[in-house]
N, C-alpha and C positions, 0 to 999 in steps of 0.2 A: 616516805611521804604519806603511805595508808595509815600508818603509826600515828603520825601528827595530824594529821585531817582529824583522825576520830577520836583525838584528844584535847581538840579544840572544839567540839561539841561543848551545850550548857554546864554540863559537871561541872568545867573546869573555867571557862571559856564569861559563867554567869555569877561564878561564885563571887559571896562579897571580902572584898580585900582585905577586911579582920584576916579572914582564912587564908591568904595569900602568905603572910605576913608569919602566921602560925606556921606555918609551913616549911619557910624560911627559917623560922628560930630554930625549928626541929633541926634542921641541916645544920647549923650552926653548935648545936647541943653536940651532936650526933658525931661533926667532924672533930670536935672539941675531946670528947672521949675518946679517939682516936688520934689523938696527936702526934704521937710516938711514933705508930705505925705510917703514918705519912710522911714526917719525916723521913724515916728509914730508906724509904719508898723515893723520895725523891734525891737524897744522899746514892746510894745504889743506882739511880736514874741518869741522873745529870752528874755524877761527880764532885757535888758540890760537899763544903763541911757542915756538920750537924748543926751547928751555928746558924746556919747561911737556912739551911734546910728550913731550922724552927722557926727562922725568921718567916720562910713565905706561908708555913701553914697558920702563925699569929696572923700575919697579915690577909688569909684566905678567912679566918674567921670574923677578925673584927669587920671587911668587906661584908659577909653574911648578915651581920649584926647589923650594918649599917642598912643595905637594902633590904632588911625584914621590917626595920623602924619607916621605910622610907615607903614603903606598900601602899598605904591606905591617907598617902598625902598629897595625890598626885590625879586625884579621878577628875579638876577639872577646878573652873574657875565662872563668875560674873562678873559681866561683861559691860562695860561701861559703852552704846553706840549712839549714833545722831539721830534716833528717835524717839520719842517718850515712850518707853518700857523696859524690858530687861532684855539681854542675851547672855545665856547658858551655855558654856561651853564644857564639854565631856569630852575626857580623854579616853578614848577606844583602843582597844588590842589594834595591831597592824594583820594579826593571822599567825602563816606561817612565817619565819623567821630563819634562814640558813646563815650559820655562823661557821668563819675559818676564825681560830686561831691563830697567834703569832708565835714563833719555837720558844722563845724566853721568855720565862717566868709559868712553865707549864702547867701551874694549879692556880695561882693567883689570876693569871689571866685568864685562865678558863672561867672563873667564878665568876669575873670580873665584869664580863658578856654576857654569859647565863642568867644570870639573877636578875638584872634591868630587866632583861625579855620576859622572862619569866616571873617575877612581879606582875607586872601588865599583865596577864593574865594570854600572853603568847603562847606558840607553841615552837621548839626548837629543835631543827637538826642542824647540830656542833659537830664540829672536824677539830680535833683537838690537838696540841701542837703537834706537828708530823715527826720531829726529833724524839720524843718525849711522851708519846700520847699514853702510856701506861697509868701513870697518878690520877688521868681526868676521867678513865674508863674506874679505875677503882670507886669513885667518887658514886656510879652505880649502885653501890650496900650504901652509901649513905640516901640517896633519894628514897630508896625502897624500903628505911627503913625513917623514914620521914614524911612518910601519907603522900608523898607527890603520885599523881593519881598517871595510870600506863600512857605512851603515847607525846605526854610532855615534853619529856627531852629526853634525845635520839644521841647517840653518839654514834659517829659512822670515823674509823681510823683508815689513815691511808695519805698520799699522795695530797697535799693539800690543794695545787694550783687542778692537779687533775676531777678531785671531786668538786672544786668550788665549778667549772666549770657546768657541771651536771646539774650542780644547784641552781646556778643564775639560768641557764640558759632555761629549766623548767617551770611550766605554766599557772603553777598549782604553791606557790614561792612568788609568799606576797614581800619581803624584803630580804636582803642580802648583806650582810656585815663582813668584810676581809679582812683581817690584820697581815699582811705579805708583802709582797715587793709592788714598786710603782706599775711593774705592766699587767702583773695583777688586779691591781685597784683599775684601770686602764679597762680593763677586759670586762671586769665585773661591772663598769657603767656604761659598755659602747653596749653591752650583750642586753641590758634590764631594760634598755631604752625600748625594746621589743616587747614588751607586754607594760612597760610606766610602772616596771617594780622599784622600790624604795630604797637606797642603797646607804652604807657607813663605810666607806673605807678610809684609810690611813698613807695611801699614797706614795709607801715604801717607806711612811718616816715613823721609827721604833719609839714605844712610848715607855716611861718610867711606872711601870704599875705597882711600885709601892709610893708614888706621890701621889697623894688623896688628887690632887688639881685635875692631874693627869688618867687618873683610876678609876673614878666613879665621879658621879655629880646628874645635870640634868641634861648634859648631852647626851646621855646613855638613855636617859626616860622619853626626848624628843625624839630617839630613831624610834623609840617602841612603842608610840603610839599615832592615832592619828586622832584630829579634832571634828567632833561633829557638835556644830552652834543649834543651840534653840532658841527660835525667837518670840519672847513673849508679849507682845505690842501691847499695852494700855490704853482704853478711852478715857475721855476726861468725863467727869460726873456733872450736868448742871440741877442744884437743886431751887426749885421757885421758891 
């Protein structure tokens, strides 16, 4: 949590989303040159055939691609209200961000969390699938070697229900994301109710993370932000 507090300082926290975005494509370059080896990685992991493998590391890159393009189109909108003038709405980081994992699909869906959050200019500590979590911890040489500046994103392995537990239940854990079971998601909103933290869960029910519908879109960018309106009021001019 010291990690991500002081990685959501201005560095990171003020920069303009151009650089978000560049950042992202890096990870995308970077997992792209490695393909093989993740593969391998997740063949050896999960059991699964090389096939199956190549398929989720294409589908963790095009994901990257997608949310690197998706960076710098999301800061906010104007605002049509029942006064004469304008309102400016800005989409704002949430903070901290504590993300559980679901066991299937252990790269893709790791990406699949992270990257929203981390777009928005968040900052994240991830539990990455608890079956699985090897591929999402490698994924570390790709950040590092991708300018993602320290503190960003935390991977903490282990126990999923046990550490999500320590996340929500902590003060300094401005939203809470679960991909788990129904008394999980259960847990994680009776416990956030204690401090009005922000929550996504899934409510036991397992998602298809290679359907685009299902995988990324703007439900992922509505947990990751919050809105703060400007209201810019207009007088009327009379001239004699």
């Amino acid at each position: 949590m010291e990690a991500a507090r002081r990685g959501s300082k201005p560095s990171w926290g003020k920069t303009a989303a151009h650089n978000w975005a560049q950042k992202v494509y890096y990870m995308q370059e970077n997992l792209e040159l490695r393909h093989s080896e993740f593969s391998e990685r997740l063949c050896n992991m999960t059991g699964c055939s090389i096939q199956e493998a190549n398929k989720e590391v294409d589908m963790t890159i095009q994901r990257l691609f997608y949310w690197g393009a998706y960076a710098d189109k999301y800061g906010g909108t104007v605002q049509e209200t029942p006064f004469y003038g304008a309102t400016v709405k800005i989409h704002e980081p949430v903070g901290v961000i504590g993300i559980a994992c679901p066991d299937r699909c252990p790269l893709v869906a790791f990406i699949s969390l992270l990257a929203p959050a981390v777009i928005r200019s968040n900052t994240v500590v991830i539990i990455p699938s608890q079956s699985h979590p090897i591929v999402a911890v490698d994924m570390y040489q790709i950040f590092d070697t991708s300018d993602l500046p320290g503190g960003v994103v935390n991977i903490v392995t282990g126990d999923r229900d046990h550490l999500t537990k320590y996340l929500t239940e902590h003060q300094d854990v401005q939203a809470m994301w679960y991909f788990g079971s129904a008394e999980g998601s259960k847990f994680v909103e009776w416990s956030s109710a204690v401090n009005v933290k922000r929550t996504f869960v899934n409510y036991g029910q397992s998602r298809d993370w290679f359907d685009n519908a299902q995988g990324h879109g703007e439900e992922f960018l509505f947990h990751s932000t919050e809105c703060k309106n400007i209201w810019l009021p207009m007088g009327d001019i009379f001239a004699n």
